[in-house]
Wavefront OBJ file of the C-alpha trace (Angstrom):
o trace
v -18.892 8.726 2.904
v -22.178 7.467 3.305
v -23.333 6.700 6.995
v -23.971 2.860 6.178
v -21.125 1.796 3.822
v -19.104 -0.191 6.220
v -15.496 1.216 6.876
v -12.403 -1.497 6.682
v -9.752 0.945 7.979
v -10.971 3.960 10.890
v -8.101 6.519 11.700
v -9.027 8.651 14.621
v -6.707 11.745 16.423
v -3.852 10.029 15.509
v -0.161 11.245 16.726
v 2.802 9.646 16.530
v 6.388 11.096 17.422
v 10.178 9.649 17.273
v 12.162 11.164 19.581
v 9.423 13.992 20.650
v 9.499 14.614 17.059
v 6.040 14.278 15.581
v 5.725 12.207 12.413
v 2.248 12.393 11.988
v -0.022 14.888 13.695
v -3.735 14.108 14.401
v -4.341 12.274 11.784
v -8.241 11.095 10.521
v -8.253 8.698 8.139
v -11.422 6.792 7.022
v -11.176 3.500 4.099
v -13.958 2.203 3.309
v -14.236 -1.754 2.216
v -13.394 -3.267 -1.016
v -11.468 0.084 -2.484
v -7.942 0.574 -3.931
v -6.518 3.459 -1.732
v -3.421 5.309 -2.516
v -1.295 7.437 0.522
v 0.722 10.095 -1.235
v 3.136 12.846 0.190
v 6.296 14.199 -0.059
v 9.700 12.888 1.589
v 9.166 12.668 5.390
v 5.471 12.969 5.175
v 4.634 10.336 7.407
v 2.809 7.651 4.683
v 5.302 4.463 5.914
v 4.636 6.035 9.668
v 0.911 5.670 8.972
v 0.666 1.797 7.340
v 3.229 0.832 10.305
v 0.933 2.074 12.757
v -1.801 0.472 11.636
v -0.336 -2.781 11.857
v 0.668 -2.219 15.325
v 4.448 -2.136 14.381
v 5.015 1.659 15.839
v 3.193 3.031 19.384
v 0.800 6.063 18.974
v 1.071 9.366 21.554
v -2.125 9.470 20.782
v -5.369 8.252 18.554
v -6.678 5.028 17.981
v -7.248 2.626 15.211
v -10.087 -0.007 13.966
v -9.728 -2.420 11.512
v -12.973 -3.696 10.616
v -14.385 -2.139 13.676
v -12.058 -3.828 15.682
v -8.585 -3.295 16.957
v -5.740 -4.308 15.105
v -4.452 -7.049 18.388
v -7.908 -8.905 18.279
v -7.993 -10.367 15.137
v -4.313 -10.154 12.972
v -5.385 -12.350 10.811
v -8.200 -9.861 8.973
v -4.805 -7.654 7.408
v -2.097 -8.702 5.711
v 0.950 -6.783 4.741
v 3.553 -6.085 2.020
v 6.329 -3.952 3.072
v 9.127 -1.869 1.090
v 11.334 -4.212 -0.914
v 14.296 -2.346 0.427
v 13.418 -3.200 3.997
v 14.236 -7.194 3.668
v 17.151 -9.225 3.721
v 16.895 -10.828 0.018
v 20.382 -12.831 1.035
v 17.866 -15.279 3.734
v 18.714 -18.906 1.592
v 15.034 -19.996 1.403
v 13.307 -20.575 -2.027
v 10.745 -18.789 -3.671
v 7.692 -21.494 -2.480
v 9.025 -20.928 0.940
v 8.824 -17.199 0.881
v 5.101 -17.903 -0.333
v 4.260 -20.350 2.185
v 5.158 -18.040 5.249
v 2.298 -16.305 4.408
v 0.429 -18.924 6.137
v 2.263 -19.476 9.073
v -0.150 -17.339 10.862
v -2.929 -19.888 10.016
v -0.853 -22.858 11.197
v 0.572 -22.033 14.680
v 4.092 -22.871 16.062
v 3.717 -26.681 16.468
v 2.497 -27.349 12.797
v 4.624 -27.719 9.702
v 3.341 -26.911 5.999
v 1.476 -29.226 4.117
v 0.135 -30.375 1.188
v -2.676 -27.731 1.101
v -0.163 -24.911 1.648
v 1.901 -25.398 -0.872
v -1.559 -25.634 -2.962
v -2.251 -21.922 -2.204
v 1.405 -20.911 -2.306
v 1.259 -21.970 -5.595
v -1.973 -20.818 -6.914
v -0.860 -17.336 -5.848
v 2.129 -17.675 -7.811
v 0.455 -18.261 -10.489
v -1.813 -15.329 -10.073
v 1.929 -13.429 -9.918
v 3.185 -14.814 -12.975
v 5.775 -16.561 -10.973
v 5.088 -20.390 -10.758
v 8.174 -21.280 -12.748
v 10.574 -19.656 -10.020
v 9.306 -21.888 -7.239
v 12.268 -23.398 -6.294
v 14.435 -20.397 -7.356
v 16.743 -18.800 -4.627
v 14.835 -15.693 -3.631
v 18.031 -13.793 -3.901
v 18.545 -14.844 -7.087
v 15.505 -12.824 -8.595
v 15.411 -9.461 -10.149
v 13.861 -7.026 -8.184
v 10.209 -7.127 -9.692
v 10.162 -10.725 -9.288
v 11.129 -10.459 -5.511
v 8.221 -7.863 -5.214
v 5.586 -10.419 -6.942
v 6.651 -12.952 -4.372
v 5.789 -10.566 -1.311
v 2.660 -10.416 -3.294
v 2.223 -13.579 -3.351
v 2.811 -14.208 0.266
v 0.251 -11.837 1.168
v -2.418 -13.076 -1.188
v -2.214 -16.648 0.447
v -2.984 -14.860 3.634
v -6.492 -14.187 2.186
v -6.915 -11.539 4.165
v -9.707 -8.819 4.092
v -7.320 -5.652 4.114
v -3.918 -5.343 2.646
v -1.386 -2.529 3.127
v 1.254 -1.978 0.762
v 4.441 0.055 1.750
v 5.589 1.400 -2.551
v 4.715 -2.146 -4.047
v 5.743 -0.319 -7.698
v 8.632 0.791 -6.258
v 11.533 -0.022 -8.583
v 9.535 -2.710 -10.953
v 9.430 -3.155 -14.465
v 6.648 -2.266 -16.398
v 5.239 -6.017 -16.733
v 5.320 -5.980 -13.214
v 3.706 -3.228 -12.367
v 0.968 -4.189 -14.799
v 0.612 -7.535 -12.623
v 0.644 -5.939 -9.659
v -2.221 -3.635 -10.800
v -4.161 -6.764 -12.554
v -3.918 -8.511 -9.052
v -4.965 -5.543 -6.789
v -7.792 -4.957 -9.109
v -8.851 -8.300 -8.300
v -8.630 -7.991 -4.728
v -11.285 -5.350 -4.992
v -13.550 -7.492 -7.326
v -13.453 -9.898 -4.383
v -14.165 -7.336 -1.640
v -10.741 -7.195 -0.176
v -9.169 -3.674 0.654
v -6.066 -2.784 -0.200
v -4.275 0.773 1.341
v -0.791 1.458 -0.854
v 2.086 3.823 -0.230
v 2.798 5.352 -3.640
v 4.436 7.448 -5.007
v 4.068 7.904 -8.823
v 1.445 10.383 -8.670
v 0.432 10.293 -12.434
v -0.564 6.615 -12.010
v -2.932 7.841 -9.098
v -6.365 8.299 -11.116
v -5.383 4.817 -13.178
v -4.866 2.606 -10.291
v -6.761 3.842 -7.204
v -10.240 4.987 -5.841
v -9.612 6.491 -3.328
v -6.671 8.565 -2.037
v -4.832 9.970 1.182
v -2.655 13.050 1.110
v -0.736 13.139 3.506
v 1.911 16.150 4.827
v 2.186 14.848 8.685
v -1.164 16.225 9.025
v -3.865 15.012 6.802
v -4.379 17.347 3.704
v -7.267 15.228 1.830
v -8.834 11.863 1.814
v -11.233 10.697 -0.226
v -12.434 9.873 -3.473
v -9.782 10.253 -5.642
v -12.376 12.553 -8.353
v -13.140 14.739 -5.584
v -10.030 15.272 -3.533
v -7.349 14.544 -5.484
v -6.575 18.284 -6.846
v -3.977 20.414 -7.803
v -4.645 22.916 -4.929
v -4.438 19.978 -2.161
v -1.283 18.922 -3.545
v 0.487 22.143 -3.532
v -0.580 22.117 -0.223
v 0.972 18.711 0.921
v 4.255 19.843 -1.720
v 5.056 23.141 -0.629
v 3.524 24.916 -3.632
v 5.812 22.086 -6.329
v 3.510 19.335 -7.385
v 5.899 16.898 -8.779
v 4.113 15.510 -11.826
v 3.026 17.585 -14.694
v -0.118 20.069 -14.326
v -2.023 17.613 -17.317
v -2.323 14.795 -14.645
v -4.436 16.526 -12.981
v -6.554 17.973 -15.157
v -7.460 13.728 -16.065
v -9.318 13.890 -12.090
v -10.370 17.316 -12.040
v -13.145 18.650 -14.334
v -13.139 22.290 -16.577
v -9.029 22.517 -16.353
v -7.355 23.019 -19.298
v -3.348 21.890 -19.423
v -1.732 25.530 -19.782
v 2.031 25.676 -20.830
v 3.092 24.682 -17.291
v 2.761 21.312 -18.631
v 5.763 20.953 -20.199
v 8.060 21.051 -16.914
v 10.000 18.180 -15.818
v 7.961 15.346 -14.185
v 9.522 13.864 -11.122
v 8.728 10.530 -8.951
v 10.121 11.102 -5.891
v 11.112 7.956 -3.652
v 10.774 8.426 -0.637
v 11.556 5.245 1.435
v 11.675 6.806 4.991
v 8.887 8.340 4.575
l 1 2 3 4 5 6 7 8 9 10 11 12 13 14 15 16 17 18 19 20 21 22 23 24 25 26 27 28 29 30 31 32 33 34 35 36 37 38 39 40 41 42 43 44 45 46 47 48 49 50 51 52 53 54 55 56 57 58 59 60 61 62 63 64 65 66 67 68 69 70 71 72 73 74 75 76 77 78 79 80 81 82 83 84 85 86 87 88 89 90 91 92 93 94 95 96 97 98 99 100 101 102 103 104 105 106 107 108 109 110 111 112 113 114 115 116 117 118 119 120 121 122 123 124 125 126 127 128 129 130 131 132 133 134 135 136 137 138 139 140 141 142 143 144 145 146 147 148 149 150 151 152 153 154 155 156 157 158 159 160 161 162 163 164 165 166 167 168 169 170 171 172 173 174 175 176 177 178 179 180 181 182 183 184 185 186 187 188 189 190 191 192 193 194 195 196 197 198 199 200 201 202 203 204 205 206 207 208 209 210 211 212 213 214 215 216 217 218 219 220 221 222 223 224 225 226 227 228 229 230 231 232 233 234 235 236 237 238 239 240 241 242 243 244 245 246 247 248 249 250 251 252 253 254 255 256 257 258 259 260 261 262 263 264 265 266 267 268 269 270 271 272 273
């Protein structure tokens, strides 16, 4: 990190515990702006802990956050946030503009009612989803990668400076997760940061800059050339790294695949995490 790129995410000493039980352990993490940042880690690591926490939604024992330089309470507006599909109520009767449209709720106060120029940027950022001819559809009614391209969408009219993403490849299609990647990749052309729990580790090098590895402790963070390695993730995996040993030979220089390639790759989900 270089002392005057300016940092859009600042992680300091963080702790947090459930039931005395510590979920994350003095944590450090440092994002830097307009980068496509991956958390990784196995089951119970601590990667859902560490987005929520940044957005205020669990308490800290200890540490403290910046966003922007700034804490997280004195200006919302700067993040915006897509969370596991799994974690919402798809059966809510509201259409798929309205879903969209929430996104700007935060803009508009309690007293005001959408408008013409919301529903504008709702649909413009359906569009950018691939999903302006589902408007009106039932959000229940969708398949799962479409309901994940509409939480997209209601975070893009938010246009916010930082967006975290709790698994937003979780359980898509391939299309979809080729939007997805098209619009985050877009984000970043625009400055925007976006911080993503994933867990496909394969896809890490394609998709991301920079990269978290996370075990309840921090095990690496940086750019993903330079720290994401087969040694730090034994470390965060207890000595399996679940994706074959020719992944990482595409982010680390002078490895040759040997015949451990040909084990079984695995994508663990991990929604508790």
């Amino acid at each position: 990190m270089t002392p005057d790129r300016e940092l859009a995410i600042q992680v300091d000493d963080l702790t947090v515990a459930y039931d005395e039980h510590p979920v994350l352990w003095d944590v450090d993490m440092e994002v830097p702006s307009g980068v496509l940042m991956a958390i990784v880690g196995p089951n119970g690591a601590g990667k859902s802990t560490l987005i929520k926490a940044i957005l205020d939604l669990v308490k800290p024992a200890a540490g403290r956050i910046l966003v922007h330089g700034r804490s997280y309470d004195e200006d919302r507006s700067v993040v915006a946030y897509v969370p596991q599909r799994g974690s919402v109520d798809w059966d809510f009767p509201t259409s798929v503009l309205d879903v969209v449209m929430m996104g700007r709720y935060g803009d508009l106060g309690w007293f005001r009612r959408p408008g013409s120029r919301e529903r504008r940027l709702a649909l413009e950022a359906l569009e950018k989803v691939d999903m302006t001819r589902f408007a009106r559809r039932q959000i229940s009614q969708l398949s799962g990668g479409q309901q994940q391209r509409v939480f997209l969408a209601r975070a893009l009219v938010q246009d916010a400076k930082v967006y975290l993403m709790d698994e937003p490849f979780q359980g898509v299609d391939a299309t979809t997760e080729k939007a997805i990647v098209r619009v985050l990749k877009e984000l970043r052309s625009q400055g925007a940061t976006v911080v993503a729990v994933h867990h496909a580790l394969q896809t890490v090098p394609e998709y991301f800059d920079e990269v978290m590895i996370l075990n309840v402790r921090r095990i690496a963070c940086g750019p993903v050339d330079e720290v994401f390695t087969e040694e730090n993730l034994r470390i965060a995996y207890g000595g399996v790294v679940p994706f074959r040993a020719a992944a990482a030979a595409a982010v680390t220089e002078a490895r040759v695949p040997t015949s451990s390639a040909q084990g079984p790759e695995l994508s663990p989900h991990d929604p508790g995490s």
